[in-house]
Biopython code that builds the backbone (N, CA, C, O; Angstrom):
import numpy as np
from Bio.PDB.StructureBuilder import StructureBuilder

atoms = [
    (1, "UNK", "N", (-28.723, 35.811, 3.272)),
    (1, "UNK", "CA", (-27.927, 34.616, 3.172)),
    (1, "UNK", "C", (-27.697, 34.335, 1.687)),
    (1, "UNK", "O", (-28.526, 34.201, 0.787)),
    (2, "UNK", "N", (-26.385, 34.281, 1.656)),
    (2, "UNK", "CA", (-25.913, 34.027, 0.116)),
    (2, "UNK", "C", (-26.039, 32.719, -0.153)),
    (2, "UNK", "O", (-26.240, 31.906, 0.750)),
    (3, "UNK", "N", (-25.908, 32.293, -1.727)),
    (3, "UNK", "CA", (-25.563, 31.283, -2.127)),
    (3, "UNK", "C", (-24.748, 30.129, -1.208)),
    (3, "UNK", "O", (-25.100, 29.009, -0.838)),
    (4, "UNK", "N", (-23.707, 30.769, -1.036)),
    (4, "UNK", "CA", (-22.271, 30.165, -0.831)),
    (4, "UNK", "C", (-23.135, 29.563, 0.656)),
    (4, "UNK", "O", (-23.029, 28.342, 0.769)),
    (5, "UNK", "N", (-23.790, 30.109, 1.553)),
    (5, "UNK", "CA", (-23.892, 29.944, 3.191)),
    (5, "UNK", "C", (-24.472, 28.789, 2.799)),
    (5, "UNK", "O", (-23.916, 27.730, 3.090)),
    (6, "UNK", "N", (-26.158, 28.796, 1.791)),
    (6, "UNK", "CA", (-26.773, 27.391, 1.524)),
    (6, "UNK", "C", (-25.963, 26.286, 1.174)),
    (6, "UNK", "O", (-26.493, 25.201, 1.416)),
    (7, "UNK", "N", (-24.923, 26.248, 0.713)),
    (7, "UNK", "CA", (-23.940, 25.116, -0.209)),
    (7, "UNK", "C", (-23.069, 24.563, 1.338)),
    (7, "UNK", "O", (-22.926, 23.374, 1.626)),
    (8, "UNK", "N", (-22.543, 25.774, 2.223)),
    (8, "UNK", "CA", (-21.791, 25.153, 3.336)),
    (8, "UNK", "C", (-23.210, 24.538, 4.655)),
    (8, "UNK", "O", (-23.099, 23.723, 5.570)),
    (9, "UNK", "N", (-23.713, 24.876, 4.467)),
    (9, "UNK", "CA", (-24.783, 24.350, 5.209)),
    (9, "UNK", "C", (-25.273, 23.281, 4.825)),
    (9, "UNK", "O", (-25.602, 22.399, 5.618)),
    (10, "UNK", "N", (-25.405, 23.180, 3.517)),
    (10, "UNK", "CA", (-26.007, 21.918, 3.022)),
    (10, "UNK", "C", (-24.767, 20.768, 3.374)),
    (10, "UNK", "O", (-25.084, 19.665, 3.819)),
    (11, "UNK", "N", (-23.490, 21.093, 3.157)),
    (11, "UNK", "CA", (-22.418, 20.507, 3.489)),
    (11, "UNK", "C", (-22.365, 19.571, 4.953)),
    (11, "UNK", "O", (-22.086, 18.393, 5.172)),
    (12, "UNK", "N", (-22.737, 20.608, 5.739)),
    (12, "UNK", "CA", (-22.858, 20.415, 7.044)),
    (12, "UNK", "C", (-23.906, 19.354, 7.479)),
    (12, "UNK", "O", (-23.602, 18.409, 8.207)),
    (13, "UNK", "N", (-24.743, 19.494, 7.154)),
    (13, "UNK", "CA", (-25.851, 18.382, 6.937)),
    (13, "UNK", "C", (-25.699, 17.591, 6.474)),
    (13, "UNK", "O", (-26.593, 16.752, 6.584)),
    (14, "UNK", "N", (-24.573, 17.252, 5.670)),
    (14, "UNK", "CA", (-24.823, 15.854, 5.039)),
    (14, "UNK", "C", (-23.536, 15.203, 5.822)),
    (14, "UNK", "O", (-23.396, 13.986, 5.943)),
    (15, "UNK", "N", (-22.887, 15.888, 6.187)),
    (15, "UNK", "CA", (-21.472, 15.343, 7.196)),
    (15, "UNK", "C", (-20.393, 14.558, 6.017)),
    (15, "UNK", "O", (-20.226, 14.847, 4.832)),
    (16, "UNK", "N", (-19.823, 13.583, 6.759)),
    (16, "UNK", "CA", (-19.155, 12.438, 5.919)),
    (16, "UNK", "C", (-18.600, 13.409, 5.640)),
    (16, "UNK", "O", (-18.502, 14.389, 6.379)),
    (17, "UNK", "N", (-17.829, 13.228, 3.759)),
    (17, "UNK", "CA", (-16.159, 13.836, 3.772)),
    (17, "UNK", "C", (-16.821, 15.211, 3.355)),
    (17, "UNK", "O", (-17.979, 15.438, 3.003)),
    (18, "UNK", "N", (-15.601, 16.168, 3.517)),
    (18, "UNK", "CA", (-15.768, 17.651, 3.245)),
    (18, "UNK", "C", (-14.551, 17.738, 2.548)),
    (18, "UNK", "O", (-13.624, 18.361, 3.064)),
    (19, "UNK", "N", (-14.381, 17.050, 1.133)),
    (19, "UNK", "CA", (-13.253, 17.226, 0.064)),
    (19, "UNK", "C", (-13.509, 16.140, -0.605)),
    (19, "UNK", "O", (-14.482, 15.385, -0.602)),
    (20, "UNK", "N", (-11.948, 16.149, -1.516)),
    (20, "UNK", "CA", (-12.199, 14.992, -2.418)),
    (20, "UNK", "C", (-11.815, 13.728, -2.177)),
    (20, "UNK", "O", (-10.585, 13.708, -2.119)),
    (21, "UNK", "N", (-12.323, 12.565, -1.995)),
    (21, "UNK", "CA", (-12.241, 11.160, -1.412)),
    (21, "UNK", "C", (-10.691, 11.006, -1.323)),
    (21, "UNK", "O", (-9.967, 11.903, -1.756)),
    (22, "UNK", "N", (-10.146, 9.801, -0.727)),
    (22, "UNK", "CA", (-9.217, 9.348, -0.600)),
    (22, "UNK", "C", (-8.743, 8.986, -2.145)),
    (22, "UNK", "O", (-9.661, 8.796, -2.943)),
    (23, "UNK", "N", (-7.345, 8.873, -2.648)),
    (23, "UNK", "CA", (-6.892, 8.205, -3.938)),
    (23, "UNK", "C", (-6.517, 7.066, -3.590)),
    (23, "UNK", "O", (-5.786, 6.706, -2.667)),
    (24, "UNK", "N", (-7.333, 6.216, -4.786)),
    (24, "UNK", "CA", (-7.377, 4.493, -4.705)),
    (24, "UNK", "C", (-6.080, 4.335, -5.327)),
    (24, "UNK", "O", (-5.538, 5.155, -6.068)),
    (25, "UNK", "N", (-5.730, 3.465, -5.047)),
    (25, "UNK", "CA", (-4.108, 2.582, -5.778)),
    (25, "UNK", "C", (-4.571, 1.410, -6.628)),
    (25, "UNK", "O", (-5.660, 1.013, -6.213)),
    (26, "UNK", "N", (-4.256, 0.916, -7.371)),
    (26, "UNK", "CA", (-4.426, -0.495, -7.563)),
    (26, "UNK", "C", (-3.007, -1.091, -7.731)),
    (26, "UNK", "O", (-2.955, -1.685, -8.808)),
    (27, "UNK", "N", (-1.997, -1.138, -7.146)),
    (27, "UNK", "CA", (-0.547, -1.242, -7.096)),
    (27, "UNK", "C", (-0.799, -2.862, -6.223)),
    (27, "UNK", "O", (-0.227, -3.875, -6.625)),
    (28, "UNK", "N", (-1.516, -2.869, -5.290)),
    (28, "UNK", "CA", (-2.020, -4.192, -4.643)),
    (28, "UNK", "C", (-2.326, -4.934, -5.371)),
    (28, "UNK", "O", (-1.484, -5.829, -5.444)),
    (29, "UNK", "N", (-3.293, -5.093, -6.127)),
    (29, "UNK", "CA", (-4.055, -5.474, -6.907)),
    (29, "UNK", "C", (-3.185, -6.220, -7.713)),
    (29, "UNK", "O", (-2.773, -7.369, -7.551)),
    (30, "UNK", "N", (-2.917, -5.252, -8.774)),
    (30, "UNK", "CA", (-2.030, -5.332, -9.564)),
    (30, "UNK", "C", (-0.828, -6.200, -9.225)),
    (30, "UNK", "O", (-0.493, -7.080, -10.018)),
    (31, "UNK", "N", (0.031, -5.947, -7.765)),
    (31, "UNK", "CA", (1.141, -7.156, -7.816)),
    (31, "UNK", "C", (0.430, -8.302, -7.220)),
    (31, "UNK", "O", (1.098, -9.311, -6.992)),
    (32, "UNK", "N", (-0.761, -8.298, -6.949)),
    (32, "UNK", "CA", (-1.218, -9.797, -6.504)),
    (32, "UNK", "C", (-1.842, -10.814, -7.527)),
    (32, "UNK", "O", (-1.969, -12.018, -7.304)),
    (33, "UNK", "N", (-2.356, -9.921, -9.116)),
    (33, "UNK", "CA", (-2.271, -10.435, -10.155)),
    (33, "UNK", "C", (-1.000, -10.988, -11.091)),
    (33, "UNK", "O", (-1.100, -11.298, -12.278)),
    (34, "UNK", "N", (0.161, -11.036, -10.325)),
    (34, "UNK", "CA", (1.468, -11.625, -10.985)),
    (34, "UNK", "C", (1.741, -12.596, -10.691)),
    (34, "UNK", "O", (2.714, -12.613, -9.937)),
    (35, "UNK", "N", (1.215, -13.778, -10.997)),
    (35, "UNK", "CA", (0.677, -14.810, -10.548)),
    (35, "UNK", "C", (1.641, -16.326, -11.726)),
    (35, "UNK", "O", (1.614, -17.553, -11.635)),
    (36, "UNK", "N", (2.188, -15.598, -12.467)),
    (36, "UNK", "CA", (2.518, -16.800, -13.709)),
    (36, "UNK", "C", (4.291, -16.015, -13.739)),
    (36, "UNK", "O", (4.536, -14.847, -14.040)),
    (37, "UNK", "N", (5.011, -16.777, -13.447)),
    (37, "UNK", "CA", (6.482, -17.026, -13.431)),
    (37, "UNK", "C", (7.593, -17.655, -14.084)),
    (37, "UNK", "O", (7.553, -18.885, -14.053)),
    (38, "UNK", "N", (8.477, -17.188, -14.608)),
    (38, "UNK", "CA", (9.276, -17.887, -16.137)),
    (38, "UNK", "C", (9.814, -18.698, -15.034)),
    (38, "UNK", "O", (9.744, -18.245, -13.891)),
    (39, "UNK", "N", (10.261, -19.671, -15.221)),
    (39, "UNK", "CA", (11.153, -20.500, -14.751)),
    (39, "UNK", "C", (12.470, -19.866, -14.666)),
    (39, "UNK", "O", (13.126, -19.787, -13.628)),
    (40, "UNK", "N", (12.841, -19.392, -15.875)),
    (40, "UNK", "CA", (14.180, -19.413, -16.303)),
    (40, "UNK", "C", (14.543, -18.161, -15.686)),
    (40, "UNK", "O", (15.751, -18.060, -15.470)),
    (41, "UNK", "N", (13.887, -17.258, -15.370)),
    (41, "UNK", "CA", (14.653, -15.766, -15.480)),
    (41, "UNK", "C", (13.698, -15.457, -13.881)),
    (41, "UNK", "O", (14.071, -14.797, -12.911)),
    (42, "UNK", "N", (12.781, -15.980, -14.019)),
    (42, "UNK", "CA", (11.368, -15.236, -12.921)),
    (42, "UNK", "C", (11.413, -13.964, -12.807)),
    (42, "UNK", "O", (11.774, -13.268, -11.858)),
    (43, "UNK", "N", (10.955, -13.646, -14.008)),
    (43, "UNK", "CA", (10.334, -12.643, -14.673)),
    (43, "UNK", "C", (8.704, -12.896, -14.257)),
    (43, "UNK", "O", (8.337, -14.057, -14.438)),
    (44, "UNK", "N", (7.897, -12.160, -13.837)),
    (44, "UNK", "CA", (6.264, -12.289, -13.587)),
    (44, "UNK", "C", (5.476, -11.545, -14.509)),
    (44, "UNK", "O", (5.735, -10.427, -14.954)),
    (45, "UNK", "N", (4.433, -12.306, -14.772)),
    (45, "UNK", "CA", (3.370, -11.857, -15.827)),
    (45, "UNK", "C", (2.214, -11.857, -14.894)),
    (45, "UNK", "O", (2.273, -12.399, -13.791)),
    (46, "UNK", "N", (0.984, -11.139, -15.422)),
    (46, "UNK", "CA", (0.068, -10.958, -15.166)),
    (46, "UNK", "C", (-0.753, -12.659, -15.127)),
    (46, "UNK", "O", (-0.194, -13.706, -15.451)),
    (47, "UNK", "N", (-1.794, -12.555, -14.772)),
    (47, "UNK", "CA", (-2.404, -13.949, -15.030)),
    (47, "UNK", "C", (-3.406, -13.878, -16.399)),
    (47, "UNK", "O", (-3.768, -14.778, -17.156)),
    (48, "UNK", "N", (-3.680, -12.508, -16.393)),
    (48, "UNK", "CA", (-4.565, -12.564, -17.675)),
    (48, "UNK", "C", (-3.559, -12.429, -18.726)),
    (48, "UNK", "O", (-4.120, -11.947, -19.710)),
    (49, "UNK", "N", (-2.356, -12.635, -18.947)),
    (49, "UNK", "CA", (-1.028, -12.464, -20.021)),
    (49, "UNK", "C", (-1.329, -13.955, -20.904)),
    (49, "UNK", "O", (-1.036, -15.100, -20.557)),
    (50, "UNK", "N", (-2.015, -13.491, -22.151)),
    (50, "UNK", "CA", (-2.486, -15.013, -22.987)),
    (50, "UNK", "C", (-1.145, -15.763, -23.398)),
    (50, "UNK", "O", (-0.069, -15.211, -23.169)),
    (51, "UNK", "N", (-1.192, -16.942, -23.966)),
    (51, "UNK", "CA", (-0.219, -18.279, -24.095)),
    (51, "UNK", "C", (1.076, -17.269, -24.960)),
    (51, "UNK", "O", (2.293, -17.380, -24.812)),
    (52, "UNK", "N", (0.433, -16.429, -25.745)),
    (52, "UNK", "CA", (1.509, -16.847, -27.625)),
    (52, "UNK", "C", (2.389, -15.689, -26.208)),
    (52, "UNK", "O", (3.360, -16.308, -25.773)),
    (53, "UNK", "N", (2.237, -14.326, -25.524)),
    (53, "UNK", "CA", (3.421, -13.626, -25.453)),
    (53, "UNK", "C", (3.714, -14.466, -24.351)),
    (53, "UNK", "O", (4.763, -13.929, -23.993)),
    (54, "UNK", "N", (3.603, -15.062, -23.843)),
    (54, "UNK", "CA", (5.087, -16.153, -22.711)),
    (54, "UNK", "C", (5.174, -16.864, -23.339)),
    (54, "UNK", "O", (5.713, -17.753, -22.680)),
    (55, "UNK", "N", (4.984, -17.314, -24.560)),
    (55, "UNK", "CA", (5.504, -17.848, -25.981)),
    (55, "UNK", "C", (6.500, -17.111, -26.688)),
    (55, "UNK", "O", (7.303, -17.569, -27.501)),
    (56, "UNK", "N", (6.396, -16.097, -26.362)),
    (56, "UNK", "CA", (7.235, -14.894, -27.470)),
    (56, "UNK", "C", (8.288, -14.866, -26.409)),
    (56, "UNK", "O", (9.403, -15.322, -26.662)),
    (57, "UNK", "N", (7.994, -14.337, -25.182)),
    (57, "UNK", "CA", (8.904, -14.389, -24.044)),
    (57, "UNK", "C", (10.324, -15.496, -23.957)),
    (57, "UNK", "O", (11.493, -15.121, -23.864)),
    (58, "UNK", "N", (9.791, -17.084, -24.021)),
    (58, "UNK", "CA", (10.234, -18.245, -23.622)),
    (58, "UNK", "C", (11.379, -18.225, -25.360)),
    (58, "UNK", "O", (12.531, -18.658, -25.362)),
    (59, "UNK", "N", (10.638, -17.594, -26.717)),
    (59, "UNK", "CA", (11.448, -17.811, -27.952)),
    (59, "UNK", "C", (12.543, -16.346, -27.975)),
    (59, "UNK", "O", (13.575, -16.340, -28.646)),
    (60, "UNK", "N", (12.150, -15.309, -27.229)),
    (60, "UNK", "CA", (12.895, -14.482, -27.792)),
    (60, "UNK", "C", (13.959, -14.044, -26.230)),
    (60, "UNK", "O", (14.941, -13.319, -26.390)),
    (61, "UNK", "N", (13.723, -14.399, -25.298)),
    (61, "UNK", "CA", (14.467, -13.908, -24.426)),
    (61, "UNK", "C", (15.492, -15.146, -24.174)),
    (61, "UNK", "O", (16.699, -14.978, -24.003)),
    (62, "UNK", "N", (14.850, -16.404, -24.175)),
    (62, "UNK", "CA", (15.571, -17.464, -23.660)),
    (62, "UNK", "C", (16.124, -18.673, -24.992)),
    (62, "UNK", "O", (16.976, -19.557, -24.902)),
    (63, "UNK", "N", (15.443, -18.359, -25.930)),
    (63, "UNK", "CA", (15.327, -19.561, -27.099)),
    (63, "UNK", "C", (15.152, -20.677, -26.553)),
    (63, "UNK", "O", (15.959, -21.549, -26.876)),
    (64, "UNK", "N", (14.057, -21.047, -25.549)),
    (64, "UNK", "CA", (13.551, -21.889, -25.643)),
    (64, "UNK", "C", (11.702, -22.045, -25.911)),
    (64, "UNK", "O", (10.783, -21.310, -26.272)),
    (65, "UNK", "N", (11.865, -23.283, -25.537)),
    (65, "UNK", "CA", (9.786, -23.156, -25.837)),
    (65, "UNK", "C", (9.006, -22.896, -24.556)),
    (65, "UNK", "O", (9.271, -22.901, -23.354)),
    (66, "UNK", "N", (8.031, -22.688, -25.244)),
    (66, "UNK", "CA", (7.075, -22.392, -23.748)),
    (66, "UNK", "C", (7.108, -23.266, -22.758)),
    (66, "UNK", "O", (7.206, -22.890, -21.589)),
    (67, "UNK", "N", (7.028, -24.571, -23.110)),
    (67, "UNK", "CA", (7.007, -25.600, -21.948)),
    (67, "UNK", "C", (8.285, -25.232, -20.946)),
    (67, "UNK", "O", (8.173, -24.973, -19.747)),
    (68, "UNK", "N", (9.472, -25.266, -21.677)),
    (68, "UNK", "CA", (10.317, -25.168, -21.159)),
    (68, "UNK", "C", (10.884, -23.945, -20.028)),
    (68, "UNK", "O", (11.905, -24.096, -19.358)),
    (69, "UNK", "N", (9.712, -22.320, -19.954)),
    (69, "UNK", "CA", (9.629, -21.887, -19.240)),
    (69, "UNK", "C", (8.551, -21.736, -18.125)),
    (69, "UNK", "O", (8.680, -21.304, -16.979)),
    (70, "UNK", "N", (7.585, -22.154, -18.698)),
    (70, "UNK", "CA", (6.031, -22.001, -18.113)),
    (70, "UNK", "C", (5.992, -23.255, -18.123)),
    (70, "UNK", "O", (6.606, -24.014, -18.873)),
    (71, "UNK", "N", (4.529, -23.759, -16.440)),
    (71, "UNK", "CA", (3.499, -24.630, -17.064)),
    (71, "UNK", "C", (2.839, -24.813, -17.703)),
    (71, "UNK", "O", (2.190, -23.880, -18.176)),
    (72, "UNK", "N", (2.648, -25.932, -18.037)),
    (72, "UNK", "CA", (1.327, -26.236, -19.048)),
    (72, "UNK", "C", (0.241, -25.575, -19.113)),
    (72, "UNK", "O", (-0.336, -25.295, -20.163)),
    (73, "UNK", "N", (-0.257, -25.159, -17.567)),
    (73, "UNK", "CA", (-1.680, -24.408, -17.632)),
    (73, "UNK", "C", (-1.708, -23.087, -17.682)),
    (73, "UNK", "O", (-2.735, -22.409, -17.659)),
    (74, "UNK", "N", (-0.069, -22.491, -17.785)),
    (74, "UNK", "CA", (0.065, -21.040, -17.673)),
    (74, "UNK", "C", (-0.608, -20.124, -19.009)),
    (74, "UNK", "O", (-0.518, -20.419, -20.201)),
    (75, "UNK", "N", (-1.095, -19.285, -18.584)),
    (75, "UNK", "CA", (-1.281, -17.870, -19.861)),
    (75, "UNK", "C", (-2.991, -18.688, -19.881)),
    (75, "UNK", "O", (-3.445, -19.798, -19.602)),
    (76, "UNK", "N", (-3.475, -17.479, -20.345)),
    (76, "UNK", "CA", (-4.803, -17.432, -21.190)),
    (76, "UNK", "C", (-4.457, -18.043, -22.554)),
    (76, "UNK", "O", (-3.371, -17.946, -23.126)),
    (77, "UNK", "N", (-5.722, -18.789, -23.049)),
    (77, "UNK", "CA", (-5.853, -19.436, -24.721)),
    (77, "UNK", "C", (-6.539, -18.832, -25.399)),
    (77, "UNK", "O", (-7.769, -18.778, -25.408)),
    (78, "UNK", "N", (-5.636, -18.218, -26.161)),
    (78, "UNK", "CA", (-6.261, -17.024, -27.323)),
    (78, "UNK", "C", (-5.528, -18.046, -28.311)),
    (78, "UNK", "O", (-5.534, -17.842, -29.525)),
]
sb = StructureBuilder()
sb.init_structure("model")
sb.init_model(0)
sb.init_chain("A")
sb.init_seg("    ")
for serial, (resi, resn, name, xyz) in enumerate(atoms, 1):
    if name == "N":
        sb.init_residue(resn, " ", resi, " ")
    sb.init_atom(name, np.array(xyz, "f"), 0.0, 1.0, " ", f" {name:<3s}", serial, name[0])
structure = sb.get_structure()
């Protein structure tokens, strides 16, 4: 008995998967973290997306201010 027979045997014994696991997504995840919404355009950001870029967003896409696209409590405070 070769190598190879101990390795498929041992295989066999342990059951469960016989390859490489399923591939995880985080595509779920990920669009269920888009959670913060421009007013103006609804464009979606992440929730962890800090204040100044939907600041940068609200001055450079729309010329207006943040308030004026976001709530008050939107973005992380960096």
């Amino acid at each position: 008995m070769g190598n190879g027979a101990k390795a498929q045997q041992k295989r066999e014994r342990k059951g469960g998967k016989s390859g490489p696991g399923e591939a995880k997504s985080q595509l779920k995840s990920n669009a269920a973290a888009l959670t913060i919404k421009c007013k103006t355009c609804f464009q979606s950001f992440q929730s962890t997306t800090n204040r100044k870029m939907l600041g940068d967003h609200a001055t450079n896409k729309h010329g207006k201010q943040f308030e004026d696209c976001f709530e008050a409590d939107d973005g992380v405070a960096r």
